[in-house]
C-alpha positions as CSV (number, residue, x, y, z in Angstrom):
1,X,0.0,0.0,0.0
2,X,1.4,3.4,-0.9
3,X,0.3,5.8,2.3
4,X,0.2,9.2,1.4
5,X,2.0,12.2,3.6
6,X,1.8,15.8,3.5
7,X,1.7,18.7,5.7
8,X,-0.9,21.0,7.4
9,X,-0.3,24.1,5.3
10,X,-1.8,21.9,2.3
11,X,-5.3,23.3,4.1
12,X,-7.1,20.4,3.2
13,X,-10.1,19.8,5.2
14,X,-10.6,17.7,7.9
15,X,-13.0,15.6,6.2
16,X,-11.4,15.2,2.9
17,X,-8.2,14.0,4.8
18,X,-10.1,11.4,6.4
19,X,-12.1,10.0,3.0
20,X,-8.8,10.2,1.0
21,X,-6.7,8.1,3.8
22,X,-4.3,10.9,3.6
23,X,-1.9,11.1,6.9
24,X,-1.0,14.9,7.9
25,X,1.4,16.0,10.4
26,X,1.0,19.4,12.1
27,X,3.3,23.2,11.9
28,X,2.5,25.3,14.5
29,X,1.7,28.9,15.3
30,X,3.3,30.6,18.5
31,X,1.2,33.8,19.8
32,X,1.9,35.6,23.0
33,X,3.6,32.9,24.5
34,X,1.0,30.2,23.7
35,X,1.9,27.7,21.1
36,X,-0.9,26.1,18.9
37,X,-1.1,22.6,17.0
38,X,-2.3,24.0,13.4
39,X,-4.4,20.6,13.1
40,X,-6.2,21.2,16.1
41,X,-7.0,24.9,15.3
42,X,-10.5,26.9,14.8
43,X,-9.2,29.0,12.0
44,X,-12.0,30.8,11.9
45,X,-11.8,31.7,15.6
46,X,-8.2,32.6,15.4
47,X,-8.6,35.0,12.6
48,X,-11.0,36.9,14.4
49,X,-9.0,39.5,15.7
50,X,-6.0,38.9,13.0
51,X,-5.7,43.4,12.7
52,X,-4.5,42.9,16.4
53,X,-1.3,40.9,15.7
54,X,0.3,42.9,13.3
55,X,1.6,44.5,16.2
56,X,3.3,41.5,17.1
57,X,3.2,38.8,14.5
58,X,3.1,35.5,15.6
59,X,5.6,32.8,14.5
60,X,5.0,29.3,12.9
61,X,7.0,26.7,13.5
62,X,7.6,23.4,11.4
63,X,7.0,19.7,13.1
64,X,9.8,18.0,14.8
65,X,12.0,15.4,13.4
66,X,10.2,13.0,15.9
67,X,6.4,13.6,14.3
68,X,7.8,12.9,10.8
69,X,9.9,10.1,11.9
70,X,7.0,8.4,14.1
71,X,4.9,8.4,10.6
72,X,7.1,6.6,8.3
73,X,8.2,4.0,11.1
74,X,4.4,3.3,11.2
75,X,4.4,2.9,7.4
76,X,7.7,0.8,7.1
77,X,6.3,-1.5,10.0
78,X,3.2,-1.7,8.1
79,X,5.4,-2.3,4.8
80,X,3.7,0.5,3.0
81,X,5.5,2.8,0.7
82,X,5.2,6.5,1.5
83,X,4.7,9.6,-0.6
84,X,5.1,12.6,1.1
85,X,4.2,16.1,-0.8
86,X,5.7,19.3,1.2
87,X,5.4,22.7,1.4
88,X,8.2,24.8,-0.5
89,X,11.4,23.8,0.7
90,X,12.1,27.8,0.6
91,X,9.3,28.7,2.6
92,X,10.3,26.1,5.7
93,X,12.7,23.7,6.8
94,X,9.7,21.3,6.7
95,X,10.6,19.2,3.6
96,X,14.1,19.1,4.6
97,X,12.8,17.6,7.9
98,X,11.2,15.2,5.9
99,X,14.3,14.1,4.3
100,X,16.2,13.5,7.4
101,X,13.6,11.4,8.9
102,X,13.3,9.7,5.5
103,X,17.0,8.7,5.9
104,X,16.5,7.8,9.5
105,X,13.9,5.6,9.1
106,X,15.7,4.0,6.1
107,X,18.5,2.7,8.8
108,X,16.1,1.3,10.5
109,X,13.8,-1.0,8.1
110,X,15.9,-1.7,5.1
111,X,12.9,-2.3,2.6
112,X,11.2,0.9,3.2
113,X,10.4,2.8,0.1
114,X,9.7,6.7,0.5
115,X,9.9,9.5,-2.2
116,X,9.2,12.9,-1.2
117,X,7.8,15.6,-3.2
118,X,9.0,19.8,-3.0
119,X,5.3,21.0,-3.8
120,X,7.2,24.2,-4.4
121,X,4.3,26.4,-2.4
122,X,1.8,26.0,-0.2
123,X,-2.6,25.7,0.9
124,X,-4.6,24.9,-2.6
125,X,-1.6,24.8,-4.7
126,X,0.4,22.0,-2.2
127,X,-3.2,20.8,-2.0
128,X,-4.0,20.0,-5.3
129,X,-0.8,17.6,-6.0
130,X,-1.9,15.7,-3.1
131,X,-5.2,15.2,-4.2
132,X,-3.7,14.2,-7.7
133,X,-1.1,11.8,-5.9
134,X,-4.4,10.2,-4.0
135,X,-6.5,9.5,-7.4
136,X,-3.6,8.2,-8.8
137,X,-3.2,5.7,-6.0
138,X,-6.7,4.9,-5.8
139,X,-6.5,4.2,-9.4
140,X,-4.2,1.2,-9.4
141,X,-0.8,3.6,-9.4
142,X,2.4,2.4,-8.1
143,X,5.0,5.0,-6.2
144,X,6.6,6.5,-9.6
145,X,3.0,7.1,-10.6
146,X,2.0,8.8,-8.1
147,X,4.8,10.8,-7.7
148,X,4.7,12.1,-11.1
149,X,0.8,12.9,-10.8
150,X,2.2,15.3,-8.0
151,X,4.8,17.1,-9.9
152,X,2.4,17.0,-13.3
153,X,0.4,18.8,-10.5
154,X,2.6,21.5,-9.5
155,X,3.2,22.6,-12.9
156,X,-0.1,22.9,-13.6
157,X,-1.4,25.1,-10.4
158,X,-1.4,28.6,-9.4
159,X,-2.0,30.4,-6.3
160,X,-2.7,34.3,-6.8
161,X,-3.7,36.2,-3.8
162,X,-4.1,40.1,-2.9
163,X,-3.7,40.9,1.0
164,X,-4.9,44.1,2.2
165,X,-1.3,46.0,2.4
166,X,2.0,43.9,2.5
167,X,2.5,44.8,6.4
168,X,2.4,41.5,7.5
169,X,4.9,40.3,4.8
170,X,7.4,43.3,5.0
171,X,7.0,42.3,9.1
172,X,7.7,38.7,8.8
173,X,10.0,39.0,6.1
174,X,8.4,36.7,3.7
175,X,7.8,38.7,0.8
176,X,10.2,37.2,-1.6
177,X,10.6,38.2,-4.9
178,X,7.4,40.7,-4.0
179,X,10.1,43.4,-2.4
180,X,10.3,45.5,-5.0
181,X,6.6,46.6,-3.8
182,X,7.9,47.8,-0.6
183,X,8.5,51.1,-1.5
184,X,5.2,51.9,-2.7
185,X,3.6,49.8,0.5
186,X,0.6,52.5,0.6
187,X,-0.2,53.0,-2.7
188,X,-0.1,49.5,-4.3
189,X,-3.0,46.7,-3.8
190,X,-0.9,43.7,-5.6
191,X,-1.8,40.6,-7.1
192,X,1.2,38.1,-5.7
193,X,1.4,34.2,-6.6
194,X,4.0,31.7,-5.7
195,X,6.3,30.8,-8.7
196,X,9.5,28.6,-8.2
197,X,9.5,28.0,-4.7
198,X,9.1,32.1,-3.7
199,X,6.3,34.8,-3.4
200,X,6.5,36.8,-6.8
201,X,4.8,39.7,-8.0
202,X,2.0,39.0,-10.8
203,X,0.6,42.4,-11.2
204,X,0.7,45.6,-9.6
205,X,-3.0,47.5,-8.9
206,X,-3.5,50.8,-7.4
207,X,-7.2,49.9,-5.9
208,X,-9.0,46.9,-4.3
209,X,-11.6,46.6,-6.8
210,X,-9.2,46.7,-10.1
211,X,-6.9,44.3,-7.9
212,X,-10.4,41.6,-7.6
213,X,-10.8,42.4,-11.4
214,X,-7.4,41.4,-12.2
215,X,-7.4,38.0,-10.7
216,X,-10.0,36.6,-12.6
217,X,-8.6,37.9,-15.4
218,X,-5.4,35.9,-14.9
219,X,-7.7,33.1,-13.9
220,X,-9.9,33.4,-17.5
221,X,-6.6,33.4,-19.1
222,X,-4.8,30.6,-17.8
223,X,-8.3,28.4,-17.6
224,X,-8.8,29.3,-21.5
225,X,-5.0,28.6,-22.3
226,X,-4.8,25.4,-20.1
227,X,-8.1,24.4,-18.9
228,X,-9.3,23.8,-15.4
229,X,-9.5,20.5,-12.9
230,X,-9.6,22.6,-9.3
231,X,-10.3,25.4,-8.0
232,X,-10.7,26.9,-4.7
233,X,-11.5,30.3,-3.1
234,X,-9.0,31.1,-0.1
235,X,-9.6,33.9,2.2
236,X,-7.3,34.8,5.8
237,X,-9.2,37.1,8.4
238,X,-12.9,37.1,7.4
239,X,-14.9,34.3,5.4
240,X,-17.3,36.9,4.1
241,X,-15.3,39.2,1.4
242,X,-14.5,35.7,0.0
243,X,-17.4,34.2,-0.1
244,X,-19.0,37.0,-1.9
245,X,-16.4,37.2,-4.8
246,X,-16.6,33.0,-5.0
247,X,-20.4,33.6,-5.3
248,X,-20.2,36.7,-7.8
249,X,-17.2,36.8,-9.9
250,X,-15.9,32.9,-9.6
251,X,-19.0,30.9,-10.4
252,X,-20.0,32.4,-12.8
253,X,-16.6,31.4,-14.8
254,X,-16.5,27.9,-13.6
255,X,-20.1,27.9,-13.6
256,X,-20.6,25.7,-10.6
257,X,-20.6,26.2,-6.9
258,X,-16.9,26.6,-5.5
259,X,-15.2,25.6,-2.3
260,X,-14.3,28.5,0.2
261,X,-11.6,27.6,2.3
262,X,-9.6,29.2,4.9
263,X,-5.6,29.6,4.8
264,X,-3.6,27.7,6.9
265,X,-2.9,29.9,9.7
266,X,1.3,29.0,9.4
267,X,0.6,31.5,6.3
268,X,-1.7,33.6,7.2
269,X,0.2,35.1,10.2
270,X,2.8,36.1,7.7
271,X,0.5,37.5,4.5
272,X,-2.6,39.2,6.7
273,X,-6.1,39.6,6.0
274,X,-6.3,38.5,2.3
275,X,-8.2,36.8,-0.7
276,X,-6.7,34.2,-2.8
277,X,-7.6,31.8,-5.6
278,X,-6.2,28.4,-6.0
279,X,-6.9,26.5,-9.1
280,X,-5.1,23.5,-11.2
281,X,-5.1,23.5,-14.8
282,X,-5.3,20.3,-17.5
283,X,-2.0,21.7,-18.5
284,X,1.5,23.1,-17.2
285,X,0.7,26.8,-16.0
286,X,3.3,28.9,-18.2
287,X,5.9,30.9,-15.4
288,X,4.5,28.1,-12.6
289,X,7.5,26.2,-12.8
290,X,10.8,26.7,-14.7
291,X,13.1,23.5,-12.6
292,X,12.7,20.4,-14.3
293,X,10.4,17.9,-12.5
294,X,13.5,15.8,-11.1
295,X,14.3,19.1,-8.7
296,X,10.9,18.3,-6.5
297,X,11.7,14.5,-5.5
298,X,13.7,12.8,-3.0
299,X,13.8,9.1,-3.4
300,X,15.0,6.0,-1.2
């Protein structure tokens, strides 16, 4: 049996992760002192007052060697093959971790089989090649199958997303290739997306409105150049401003109901009150991905 592994920033709900027999371990967020288990979190609840901690950002942290190496012991004792699909190895240390307890558990049970999978970003767009790597197993797919239905899946997602001001990124330091914004912190509303491991820059907006506009017109073009298999709504802070554009500018391009989903809070600590769309394509996303498949995986 091939048991599938990923990561709490992947955002996939709770349910989902139980139907899909998809094993995830937990980042966390530290706050005031107080450290919370992502996986055990009431996003919702936490988001609540997220204006209040740009004061004093809280911090994420990634799981312990232990977590990740307590998971694939269970799988090698259980002779199962793991596939384990990561965050961006340049946003944490988490796939790294991964690696090492990999390696470790290798030592131990010589027949164990793991290869590991950079998803090069993080929430719908890590989500999407796990959900891809779980079909495929589902269908019959042995380890190299699977693994190639992830990376055929990271090429062909996006994440865009517009937070309210880049505060929370210029705080935390997380803004990436998105730095050149900085100087015109007040003035811009951006449209940022994940490309090659980093927050990137996708198009610079001067309101809120024309900044809405201009993702689904990024969306419309990429859909009508590559076609579409997923697609989610992500919001951090309120539900409601994304639930309203899902309902009204979304649907009507997709022209079915569409998932609303919260960020993971690891994320959303460092990006701020925000509305994002997360979709996969039939086809590589042009500027998604410029490494060469090989780059993502880890084998033993």
């Amino acid at each position: 049996m091939i048991k599938i592994v990923t990561d709490s920033v992947a955002s996939i709900p709770a349910d989902v992760v139980r139907e899909r027999d998809i094993e995830v371990v937990s980042l966390y967020v530290n706050r005031d002192g107080r450290e919370y288990r992502e996986t055990d979190m009431d996003v919702d609840a936490f988001y609540e007052d997220i204006y209040d901690m740009i004061e004093q950002p809280p911090t994420s942290s990634q799981p312990s060697l232990h977590a990740l190496e307590a998971i694939f012991d269970r799988a090698a004792e259980a002779r199962d093959e793991v596939l384990g699909i990561f965050l961006s190895s340049k946003m944490s240390g988490t796939f790294e971790s991964a690696v090492r307890s990999a390696r470790a558990c290798k030592e131990r049970y010589e027949q164990f089989r793991c290869t590991l999978v950079d998803s090069t970003s993080n929430c719908g767009d890590e989500m999407f090649a796990v959900l891809d790597a779980a079909d495929a197993r589902d269908n019959g797919a042995d380890l190299e199958g699977c693994a190639a239905a992830a990376t055929d899946a990271v090429a062909a997602s996006r994440f865009i997303f517009a937070p309210e001001s880049l505060a929370f990124l210029k705080a935390g330091g997380r803004i990436g290739g998105a730095s050149a914004l900085l100087g015109g912190l007040l003035q811009i509303s951006p449209v940022l997306t994940v490309a090659d491991w980093e927050t990137t820059t996708l198009a610079k907006v001067r309101t809120w409105k024309k900044t809405l506009a201009r993702m689904v017109d990024v969306f419309k073009e990429d859909i009508g150049a590559c076609g579409l298999k997923r697609v989610v709504v992500h919001y951090i802070g309120s539900a409601s401003p994304a639930v309203a554009w899902a309902r009204e500018a979304i649907e009507p391009v997709v022209g079915r109901a569409v998932d609303v989903l919260p960020v993971s809070p690891v994320i959303g600590v460092h990006v701020g009150p925000a509305v994002g769309l997360a979709y996969e394509c039939e086809r590589p996303v042009p500027g998604k991905l410029t490494a060469p498949a090989s780059e993502l995986l880890f084998s033993l």
